[in-house]
MDAnalysis code that builds the backbone (N, CA, C; Angstrom):
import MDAnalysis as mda
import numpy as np

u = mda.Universe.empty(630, n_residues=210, atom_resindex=np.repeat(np.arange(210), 3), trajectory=True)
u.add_TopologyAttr("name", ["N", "CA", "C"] * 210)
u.add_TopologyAttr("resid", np.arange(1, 211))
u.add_TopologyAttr("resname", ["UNK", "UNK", "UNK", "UNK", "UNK", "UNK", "UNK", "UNK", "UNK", "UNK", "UNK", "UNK", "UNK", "UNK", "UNK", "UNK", "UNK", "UNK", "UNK", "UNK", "UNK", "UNK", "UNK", "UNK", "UNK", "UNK", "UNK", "UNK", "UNK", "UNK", "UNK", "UNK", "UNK", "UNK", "UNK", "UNK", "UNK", "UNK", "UNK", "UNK", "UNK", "UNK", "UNK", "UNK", "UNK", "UNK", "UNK", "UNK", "UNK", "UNK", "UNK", "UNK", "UNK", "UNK", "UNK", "UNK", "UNK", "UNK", "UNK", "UNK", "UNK", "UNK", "UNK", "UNK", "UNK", "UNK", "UNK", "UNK", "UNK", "UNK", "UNK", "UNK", "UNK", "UNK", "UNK", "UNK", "UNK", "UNK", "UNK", "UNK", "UNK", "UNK", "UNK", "UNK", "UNK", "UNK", "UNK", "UNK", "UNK", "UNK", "UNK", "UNK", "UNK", "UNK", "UNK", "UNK", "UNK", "UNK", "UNK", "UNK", "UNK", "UNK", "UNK", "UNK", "UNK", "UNK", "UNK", "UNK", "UNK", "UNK", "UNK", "UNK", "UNK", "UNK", "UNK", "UNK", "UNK", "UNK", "UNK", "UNK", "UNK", "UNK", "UNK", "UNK", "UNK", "UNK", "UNK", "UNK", "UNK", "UNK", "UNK", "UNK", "UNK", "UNK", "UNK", "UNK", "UNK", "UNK", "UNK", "UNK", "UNK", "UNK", "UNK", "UNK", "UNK", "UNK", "UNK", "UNK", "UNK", "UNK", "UNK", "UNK", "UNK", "UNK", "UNK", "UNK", "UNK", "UNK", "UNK", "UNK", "UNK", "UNK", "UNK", "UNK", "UNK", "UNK", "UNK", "UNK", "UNK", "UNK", "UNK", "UNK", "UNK", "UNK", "UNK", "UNK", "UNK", "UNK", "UNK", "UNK", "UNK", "UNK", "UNK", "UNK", "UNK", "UNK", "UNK", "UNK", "UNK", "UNK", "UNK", "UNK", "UNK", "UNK", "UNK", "UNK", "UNK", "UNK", "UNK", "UNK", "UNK", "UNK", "UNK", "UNK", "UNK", "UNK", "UNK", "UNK", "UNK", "UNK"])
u.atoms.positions = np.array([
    [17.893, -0.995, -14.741],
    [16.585, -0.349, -14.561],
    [15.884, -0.969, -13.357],
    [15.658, 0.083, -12.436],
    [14.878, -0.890, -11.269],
    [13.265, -1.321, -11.683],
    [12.504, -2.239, -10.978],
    [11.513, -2.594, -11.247],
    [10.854, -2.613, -9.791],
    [9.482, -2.058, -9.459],
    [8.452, -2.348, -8.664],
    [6.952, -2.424, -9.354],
    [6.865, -3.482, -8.274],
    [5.344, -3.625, -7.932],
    [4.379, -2.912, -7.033],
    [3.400, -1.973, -7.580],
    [2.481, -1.184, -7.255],
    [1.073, -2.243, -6.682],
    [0.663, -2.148, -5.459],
    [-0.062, -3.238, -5.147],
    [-1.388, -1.671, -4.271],
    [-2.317, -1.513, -5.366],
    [-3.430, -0.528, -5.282],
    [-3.072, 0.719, -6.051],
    [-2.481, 0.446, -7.286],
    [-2.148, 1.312, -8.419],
    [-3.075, 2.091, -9.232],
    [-4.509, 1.983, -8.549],
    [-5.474, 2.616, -9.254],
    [-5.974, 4.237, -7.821],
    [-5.528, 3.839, -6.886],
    [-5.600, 5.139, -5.744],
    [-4.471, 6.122, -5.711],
    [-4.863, 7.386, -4.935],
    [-3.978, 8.144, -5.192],
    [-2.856, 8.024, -4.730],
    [-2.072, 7.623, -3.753],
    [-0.775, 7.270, -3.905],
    [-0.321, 6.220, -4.934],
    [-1.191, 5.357, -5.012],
    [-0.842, 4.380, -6.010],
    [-0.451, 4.978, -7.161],
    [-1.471, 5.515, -7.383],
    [-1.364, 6.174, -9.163],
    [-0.098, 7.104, -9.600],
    [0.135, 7.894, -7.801],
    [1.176, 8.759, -8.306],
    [2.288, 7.830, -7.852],
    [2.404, 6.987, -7.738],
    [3.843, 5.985, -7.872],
    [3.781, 5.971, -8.971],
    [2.930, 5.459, -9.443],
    [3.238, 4.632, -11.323],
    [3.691, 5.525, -12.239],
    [3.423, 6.934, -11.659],
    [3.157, 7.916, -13.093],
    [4.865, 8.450, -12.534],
    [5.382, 8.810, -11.295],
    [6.281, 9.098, -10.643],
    [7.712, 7.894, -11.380],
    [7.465, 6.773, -10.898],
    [8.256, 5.794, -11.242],
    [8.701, 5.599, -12.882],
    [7.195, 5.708, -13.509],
    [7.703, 5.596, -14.996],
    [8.560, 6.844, -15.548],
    [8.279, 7.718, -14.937],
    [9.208, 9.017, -15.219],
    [10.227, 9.297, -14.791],
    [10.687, 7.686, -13.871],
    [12.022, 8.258, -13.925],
    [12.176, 6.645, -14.382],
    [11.908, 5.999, -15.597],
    [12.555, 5.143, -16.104],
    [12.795, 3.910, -15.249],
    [11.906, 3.588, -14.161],
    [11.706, 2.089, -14.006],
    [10.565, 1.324, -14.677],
    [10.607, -0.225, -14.501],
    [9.637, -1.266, -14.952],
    [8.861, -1.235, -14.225],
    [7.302, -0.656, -14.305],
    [6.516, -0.864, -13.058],
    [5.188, -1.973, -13.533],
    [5.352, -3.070, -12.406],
    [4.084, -3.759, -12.154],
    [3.045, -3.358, -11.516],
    [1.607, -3.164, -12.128],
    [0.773, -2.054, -11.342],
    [-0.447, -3.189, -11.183],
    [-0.682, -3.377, -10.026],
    [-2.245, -4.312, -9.497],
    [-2.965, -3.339, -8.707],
    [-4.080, -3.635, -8.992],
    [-5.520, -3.044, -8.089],
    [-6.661, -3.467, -8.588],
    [-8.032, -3.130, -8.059],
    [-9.295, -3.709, -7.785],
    [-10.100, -2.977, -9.189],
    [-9.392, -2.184, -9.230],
    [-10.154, -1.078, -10.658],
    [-9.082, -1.302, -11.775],
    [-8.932, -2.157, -12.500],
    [-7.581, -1.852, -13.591],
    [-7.758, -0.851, -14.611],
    [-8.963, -0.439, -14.841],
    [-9.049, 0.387, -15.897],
    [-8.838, 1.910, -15.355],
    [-8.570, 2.133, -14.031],
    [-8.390, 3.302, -13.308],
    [-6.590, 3.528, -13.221],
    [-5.477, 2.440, -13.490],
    [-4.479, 2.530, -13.460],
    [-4.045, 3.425, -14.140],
    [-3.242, 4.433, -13.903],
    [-2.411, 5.691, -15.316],
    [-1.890, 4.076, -16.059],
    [-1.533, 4.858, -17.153],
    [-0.627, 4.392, -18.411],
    [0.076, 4.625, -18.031],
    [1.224, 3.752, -18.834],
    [2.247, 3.281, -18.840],
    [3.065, 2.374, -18.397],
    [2.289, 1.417, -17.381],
    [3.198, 0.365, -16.878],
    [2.760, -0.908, -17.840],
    [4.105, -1.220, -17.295],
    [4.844, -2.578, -18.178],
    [3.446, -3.586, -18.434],
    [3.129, -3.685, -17.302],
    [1.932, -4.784, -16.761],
    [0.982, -4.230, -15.845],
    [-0.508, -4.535, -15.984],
    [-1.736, -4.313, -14.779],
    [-2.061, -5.378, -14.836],
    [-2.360, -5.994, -13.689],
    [-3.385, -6.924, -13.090],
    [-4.248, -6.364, -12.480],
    [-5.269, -7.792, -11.860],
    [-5.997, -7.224, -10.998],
    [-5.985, -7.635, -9.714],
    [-6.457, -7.048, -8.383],
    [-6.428, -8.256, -7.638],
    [-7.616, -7.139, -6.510],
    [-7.952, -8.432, -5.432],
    [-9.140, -7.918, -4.129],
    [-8.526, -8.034, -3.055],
    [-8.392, -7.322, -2.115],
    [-7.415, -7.776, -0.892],
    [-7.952, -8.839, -0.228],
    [-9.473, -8.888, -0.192],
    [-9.868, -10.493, 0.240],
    [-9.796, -11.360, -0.192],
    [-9.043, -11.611, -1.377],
    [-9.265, -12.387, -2.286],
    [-7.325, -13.157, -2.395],
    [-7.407, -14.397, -1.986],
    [-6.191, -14.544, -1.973],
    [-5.349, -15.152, -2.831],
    [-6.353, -15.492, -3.826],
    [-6.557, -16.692, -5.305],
    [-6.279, -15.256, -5.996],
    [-6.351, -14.106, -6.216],
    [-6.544, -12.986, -7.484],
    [-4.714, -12.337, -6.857],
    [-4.641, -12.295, -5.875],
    [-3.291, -11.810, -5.034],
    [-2.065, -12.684, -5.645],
    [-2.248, -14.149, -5.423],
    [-1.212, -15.278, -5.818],
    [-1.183, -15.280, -7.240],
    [-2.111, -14.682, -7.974],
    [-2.588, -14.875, -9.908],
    [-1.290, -13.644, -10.322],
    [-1.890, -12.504, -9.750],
    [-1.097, -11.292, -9.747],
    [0.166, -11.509, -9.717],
    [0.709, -11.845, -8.524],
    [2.274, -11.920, -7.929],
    [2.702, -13.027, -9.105],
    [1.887, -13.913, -9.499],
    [2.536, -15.453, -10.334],
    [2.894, -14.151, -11.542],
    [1.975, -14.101, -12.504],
    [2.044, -12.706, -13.635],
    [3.306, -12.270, -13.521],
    [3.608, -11.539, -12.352],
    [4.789, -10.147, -12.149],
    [5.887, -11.186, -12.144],
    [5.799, -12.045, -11.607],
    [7.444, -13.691, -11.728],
    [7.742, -13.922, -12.828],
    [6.451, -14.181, -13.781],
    [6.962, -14.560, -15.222],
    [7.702, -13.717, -15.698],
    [7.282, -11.906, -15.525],
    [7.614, -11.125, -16.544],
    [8.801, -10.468, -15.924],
    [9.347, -10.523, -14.600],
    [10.522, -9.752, -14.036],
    [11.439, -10.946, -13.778],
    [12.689, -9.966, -13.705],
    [13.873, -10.368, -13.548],
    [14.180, -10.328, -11.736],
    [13.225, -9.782, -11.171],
    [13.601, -9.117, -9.769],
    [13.383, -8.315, -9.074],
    [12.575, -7.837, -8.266],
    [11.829, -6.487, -8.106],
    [12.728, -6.095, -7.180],
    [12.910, -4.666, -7.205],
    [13.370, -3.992, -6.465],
    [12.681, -2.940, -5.149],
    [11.326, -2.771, -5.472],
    [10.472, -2.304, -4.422],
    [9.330, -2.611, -4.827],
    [8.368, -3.343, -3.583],
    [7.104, -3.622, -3.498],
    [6.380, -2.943, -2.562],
    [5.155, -2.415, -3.429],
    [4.623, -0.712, -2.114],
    [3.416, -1.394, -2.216],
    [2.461, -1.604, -0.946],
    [1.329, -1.976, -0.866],
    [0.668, -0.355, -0.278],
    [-0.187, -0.113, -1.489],
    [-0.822, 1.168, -1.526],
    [-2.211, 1.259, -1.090],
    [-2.854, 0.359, -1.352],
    [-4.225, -0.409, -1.334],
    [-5.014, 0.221, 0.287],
    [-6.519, 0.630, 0.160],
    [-6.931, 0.567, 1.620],
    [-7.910, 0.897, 1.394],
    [-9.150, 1.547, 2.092],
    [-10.450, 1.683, 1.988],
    [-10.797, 1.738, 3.594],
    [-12.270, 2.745, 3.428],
    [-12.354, 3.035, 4.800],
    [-13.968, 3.366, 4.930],
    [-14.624, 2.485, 5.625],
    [-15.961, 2.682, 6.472],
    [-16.422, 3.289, 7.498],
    [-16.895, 4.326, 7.618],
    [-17.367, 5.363, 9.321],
    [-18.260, 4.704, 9.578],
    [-18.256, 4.145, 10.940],
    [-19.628, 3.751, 11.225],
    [-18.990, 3.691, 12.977],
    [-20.121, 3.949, 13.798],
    [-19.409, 3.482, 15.325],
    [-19.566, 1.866, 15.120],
    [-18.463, 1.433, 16.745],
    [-18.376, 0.114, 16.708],
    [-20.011, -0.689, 16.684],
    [-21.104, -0.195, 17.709],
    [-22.125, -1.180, 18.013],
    [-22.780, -1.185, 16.607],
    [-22.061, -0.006, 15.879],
    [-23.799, 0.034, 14.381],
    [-23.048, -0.555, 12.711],
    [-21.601, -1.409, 13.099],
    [-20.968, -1.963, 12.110],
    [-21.509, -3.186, 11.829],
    [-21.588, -3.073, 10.349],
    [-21.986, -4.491, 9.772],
    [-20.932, -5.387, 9.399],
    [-20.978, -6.692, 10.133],
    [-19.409, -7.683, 10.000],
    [-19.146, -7.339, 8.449],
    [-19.922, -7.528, 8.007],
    [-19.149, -6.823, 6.329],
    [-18.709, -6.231, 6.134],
    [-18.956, -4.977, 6.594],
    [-18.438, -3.636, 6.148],
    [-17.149, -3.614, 7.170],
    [-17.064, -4.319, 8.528],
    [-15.972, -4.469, 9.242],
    [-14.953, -4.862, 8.480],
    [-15.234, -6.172, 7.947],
    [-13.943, -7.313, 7.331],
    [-13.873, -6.519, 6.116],
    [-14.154, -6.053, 5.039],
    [-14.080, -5.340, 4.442],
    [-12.943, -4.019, 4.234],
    [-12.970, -3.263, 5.304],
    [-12.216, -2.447, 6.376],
    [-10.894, -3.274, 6.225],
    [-10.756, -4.101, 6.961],
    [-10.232, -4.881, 7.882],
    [-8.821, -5.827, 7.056],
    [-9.796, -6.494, 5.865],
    [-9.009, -6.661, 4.273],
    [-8.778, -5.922, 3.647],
    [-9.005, -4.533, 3.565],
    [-8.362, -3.751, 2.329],
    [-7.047, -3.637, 3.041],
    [-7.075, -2.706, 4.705],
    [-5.945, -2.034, 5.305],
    [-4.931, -3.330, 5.815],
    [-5.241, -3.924, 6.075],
    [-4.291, -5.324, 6.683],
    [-4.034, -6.545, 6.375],
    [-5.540, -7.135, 6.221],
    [-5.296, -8.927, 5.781],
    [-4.708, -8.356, 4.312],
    [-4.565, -7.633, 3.486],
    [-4.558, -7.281, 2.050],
    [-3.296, -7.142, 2.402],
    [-2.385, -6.311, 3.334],
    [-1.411, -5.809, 3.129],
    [-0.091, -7.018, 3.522],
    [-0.771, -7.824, 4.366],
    [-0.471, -9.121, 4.864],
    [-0.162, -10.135, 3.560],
    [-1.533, -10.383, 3.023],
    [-1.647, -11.234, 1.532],
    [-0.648, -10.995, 0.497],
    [-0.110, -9.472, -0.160],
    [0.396, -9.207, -0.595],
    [1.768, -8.768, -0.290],
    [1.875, -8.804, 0.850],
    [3.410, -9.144, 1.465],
    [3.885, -10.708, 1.175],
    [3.483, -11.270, 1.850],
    [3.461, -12.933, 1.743],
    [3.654, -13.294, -0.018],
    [3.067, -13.011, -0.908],
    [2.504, -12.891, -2.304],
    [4.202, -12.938, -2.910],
    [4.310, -11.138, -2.586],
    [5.464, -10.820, -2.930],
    [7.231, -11.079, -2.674],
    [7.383, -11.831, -1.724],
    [9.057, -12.018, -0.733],
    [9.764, -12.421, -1.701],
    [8.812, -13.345, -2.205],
    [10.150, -13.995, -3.682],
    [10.239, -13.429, -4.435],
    [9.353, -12.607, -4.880],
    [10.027, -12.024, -5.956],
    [10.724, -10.851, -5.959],
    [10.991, -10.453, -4.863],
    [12.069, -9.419, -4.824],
    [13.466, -9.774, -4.539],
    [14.586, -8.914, -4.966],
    [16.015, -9.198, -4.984],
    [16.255, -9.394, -4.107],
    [17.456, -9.908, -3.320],
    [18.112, -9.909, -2.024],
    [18.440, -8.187, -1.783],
    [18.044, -7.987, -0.975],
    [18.289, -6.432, -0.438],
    [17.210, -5.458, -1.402],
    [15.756, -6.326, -1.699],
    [14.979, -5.431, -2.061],
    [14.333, -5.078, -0.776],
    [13.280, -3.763, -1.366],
    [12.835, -2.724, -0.263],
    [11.271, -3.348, -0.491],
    [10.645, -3.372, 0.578],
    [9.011, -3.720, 0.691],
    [8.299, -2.781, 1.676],
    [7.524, -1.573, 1.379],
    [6.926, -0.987, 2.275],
    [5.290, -0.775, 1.673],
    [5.024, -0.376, 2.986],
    [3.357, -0.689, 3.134],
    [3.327, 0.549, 3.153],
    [1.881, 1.586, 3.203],
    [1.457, 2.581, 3.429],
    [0.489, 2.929, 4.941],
    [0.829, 3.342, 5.810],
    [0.088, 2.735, 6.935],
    [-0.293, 4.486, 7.272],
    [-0.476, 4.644, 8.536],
    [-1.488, 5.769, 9.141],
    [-0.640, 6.496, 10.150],
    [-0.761, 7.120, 11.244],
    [-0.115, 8.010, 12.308],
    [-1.636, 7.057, 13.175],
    [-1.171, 6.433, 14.217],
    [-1.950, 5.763, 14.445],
    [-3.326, 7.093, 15.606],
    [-2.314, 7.627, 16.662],
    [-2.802, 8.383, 17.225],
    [-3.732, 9.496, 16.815],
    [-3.511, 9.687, 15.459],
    [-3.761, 10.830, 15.018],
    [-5.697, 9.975, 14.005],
    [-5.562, 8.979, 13.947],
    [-6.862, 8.766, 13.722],
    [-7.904, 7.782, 14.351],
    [-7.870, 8.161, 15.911],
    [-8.254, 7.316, 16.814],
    [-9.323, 8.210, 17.036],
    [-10.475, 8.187, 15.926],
    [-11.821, 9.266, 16.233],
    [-12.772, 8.246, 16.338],
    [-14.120, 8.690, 16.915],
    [-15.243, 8.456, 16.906],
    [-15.580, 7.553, 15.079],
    [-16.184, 6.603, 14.626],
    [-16.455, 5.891, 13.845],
    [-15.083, 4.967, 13.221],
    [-13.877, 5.920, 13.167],
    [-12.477, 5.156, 12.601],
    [-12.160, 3.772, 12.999],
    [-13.674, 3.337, 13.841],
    [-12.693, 2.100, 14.764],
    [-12.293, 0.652, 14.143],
    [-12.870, 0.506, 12.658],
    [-12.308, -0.472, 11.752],
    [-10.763, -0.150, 11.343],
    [-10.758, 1.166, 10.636],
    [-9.823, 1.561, 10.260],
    [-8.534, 1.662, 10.904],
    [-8.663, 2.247, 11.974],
    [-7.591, 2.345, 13.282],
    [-6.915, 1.265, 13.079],
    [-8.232, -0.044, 13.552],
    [-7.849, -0.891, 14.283],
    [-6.578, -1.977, 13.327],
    [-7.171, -1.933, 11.774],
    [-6.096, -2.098, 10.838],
    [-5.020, -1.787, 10.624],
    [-4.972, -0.243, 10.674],
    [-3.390, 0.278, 10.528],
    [-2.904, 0.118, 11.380],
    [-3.713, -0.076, 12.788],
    [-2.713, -0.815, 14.242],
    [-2.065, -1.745, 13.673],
    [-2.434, -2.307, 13.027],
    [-1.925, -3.873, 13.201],
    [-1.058, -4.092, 12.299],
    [-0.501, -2.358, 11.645],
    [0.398, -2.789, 10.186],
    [2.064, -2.677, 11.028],
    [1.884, -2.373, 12.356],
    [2.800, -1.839, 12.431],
    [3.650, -3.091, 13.018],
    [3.015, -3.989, 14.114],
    [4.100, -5.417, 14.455],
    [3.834, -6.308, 12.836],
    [3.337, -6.374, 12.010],
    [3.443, -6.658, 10.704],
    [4.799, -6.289, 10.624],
    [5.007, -4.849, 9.744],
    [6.255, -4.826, 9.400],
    [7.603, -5.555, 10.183],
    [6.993, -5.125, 11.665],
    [8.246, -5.446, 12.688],
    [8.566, -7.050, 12.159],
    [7.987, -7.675, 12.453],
    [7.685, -9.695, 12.467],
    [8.151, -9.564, 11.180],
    [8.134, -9.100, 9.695],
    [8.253, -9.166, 8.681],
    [9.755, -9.084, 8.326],
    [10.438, -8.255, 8.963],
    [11.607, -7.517, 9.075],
    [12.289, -8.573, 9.516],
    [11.508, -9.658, 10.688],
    [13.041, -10.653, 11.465],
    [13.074, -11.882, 10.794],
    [11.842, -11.493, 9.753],
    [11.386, -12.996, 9.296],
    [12.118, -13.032, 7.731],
    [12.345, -12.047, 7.775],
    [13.557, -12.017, 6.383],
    [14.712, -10.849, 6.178],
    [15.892, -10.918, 6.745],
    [16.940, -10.200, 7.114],
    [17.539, -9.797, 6.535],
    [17.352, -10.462, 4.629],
    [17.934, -10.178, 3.608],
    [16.822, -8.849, 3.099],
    [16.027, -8.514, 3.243],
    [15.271, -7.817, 2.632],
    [15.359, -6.510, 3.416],
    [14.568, -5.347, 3.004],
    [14.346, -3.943, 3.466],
    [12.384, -3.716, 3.639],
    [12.352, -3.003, 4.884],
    [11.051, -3.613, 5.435],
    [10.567, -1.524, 5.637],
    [9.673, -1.230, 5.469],
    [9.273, 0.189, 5.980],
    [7.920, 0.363, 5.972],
    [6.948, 0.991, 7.442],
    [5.985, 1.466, 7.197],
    [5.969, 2.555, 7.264],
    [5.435, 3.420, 6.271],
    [4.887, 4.116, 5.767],
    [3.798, 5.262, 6.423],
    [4.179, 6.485, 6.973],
    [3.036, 7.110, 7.776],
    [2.697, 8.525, 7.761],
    [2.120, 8.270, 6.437],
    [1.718, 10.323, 6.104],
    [0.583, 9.937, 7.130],
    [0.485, 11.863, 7.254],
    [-0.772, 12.377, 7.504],
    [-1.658, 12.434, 6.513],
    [-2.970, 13.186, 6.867],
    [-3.752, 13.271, 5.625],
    [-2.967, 13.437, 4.287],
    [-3.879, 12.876, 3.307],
    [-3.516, 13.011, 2.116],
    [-5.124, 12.987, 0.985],
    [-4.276, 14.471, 0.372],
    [-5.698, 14.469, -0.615],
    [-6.001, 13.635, -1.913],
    [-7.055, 12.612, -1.376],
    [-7.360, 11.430, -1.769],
    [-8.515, 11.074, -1.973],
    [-9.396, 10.478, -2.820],
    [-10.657, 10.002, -2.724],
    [-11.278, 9.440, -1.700],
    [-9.725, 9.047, -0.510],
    [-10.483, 8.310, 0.633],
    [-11.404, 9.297, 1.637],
    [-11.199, 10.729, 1.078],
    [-12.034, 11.667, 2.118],
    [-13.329, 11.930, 1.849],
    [-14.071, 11.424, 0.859],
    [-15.297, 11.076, 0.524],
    [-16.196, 10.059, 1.228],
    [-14.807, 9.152, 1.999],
    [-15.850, 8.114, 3.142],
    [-15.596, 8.703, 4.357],
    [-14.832, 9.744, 3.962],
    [-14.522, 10.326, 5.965],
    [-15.683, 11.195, 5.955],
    [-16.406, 10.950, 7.972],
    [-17.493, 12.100, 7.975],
    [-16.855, 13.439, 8.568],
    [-16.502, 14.158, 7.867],
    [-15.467, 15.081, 8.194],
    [-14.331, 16.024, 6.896],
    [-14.132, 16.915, 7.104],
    [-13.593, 17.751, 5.872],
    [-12.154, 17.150, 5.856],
    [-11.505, 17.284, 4.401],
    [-10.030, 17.221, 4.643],
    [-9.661, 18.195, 5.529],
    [-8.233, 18.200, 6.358],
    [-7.662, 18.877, 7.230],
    [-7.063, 19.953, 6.201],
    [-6.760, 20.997, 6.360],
    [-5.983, 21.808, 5.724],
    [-4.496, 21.515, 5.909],
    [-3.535, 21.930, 4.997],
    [-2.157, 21.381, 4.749],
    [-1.986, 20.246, 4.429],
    [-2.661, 19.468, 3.821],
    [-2.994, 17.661, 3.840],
    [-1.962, 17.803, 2.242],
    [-1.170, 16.675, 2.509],
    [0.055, 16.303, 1.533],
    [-1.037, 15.498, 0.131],
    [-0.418, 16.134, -0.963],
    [-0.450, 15.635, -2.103],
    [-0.182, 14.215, -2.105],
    [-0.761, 13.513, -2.948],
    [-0.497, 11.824, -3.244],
    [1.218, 11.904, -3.997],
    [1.444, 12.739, -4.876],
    [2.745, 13.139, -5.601],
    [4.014, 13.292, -4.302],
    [3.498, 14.111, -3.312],
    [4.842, 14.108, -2.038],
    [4.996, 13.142, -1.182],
    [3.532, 12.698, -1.292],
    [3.963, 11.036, -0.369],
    [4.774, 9.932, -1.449],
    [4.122, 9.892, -2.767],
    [5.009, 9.144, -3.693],
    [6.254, 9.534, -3.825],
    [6.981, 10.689, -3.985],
    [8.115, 11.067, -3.874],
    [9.391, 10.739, -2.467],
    [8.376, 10.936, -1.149],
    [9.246, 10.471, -0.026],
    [9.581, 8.971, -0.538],
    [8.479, 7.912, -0.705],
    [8.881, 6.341, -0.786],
    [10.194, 6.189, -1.419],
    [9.665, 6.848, -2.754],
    [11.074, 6.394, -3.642],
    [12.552, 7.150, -2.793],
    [12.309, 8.305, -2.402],
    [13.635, 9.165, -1.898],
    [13.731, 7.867, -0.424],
    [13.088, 7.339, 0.015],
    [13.220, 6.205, 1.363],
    [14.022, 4.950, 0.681],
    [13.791, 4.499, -0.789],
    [14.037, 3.947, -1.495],
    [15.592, 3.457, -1.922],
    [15.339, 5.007, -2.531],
    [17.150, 5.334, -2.768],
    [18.139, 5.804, -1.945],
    [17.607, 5.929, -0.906],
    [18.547, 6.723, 0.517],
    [18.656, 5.257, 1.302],
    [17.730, 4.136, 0.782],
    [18.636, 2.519, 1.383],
    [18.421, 2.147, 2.987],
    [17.564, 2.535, 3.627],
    [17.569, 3.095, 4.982],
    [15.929, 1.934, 5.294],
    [16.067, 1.675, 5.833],
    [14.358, 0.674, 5.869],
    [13.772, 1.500, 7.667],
    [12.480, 1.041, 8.073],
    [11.832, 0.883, 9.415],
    [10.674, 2.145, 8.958],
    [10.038, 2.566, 9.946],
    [9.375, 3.805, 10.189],
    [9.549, 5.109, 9.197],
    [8.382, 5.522, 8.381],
    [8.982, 6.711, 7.536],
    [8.085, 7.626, 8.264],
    [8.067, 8.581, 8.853],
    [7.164, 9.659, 9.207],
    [6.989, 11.000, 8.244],
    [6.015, 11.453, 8.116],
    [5.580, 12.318, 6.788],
    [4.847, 13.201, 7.113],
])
């Protein structure tokens, strides 16, 4: 039975991993900032804050005791502030800044050991070009930075499987902080959860485009 760790299991890709995964009969470890927002059915919820690097290490310790070995770790986790650059509050920046990156960073780091030799670790990241608008400039500037992440991540452990992750829109609660409508044709949280795992089982790591 394979086993992953869901790292922002209470958002919509998150959620539709867990509900996706348990239905097809893996062990899923599910962490996020809301635990009572997680679907049912996984093995285990924690909690954890992407700024928070003491609730990240609590989490990952938890998922060691109770697994044998993970087989994929998906950092789902992100959050997003509009504001232009001169009218951002360093809070609401770092904020930004830790959900999409230092978080995805934390919980990479968190996770290496406890996955198998030739487990898969992918992040959820952005089309970078495609959201280089007016206020995005926290956001951008994060998912920029997921991408030599993975790369550096990839040489820094050779035994493992490394992928970022890059739908387009997706209909998500995160379009409630966008100033702007969802795009039309915008992918379900269910078809982006479905590519990971099919990226998963097809064994293939780097760049997923969606």
């Amino acid at each position: 039975m394979s086993e992953v760790l869901i790292w922002g299991a209470s958002g919509g890709i998150g959620s539709a991993l867990v509900t996706l995964c348990k239905t097809n009969g893996w062990t899923v470890y599910a962490s996020a900032r809301h635990e009572d927002r997680i679907p049912t059915g996984a093995e285990m919820t924690t909690v954890f804050r992407a700024e928070d690097t003491y609730s990240i290490q609590s989490a990952a310790y938890s998922v060691g005791q109770a697994s044998a070995g993970l087989d994929l770790v998906v950092y789902a986790a992100g959050g997003m502030a509009a504001s232009t650059i001169d009218s951002f509050s360093a809070d609401d920046w770092s904020a930004v800044i830790d959900a999409n990156l230092n978080g995805a960073a934390r919980c990479a780091a968190a996770s290496l050991s406890l996955l198998k030799e030739g487990g898969h670790l992918m992040i959820v990241g952005a089309y970078i070009d495609k959201i280089s608008f007016p206020k995005f400039g926290a956001y951008a500037a994060a998912k920029a930075g997921l991408e030599p992440l993975i790369t550096i991540l990839s040489k820094e452990n050779r035994k493992l499987k490394f992928t970022l992750v890059r739908p387009g829109a997706v209909d998500t609660p995160f379009w409630r902080n966008v100033p702007f409508n969802l795009p039309k044709g915008a992918a379900t949280p269910e078809s982006v959860a479905a590519a990971i795992i099919e990226r998963f089982n097809g064994g293939t790591a780097g760049v997923l485009d969606l």
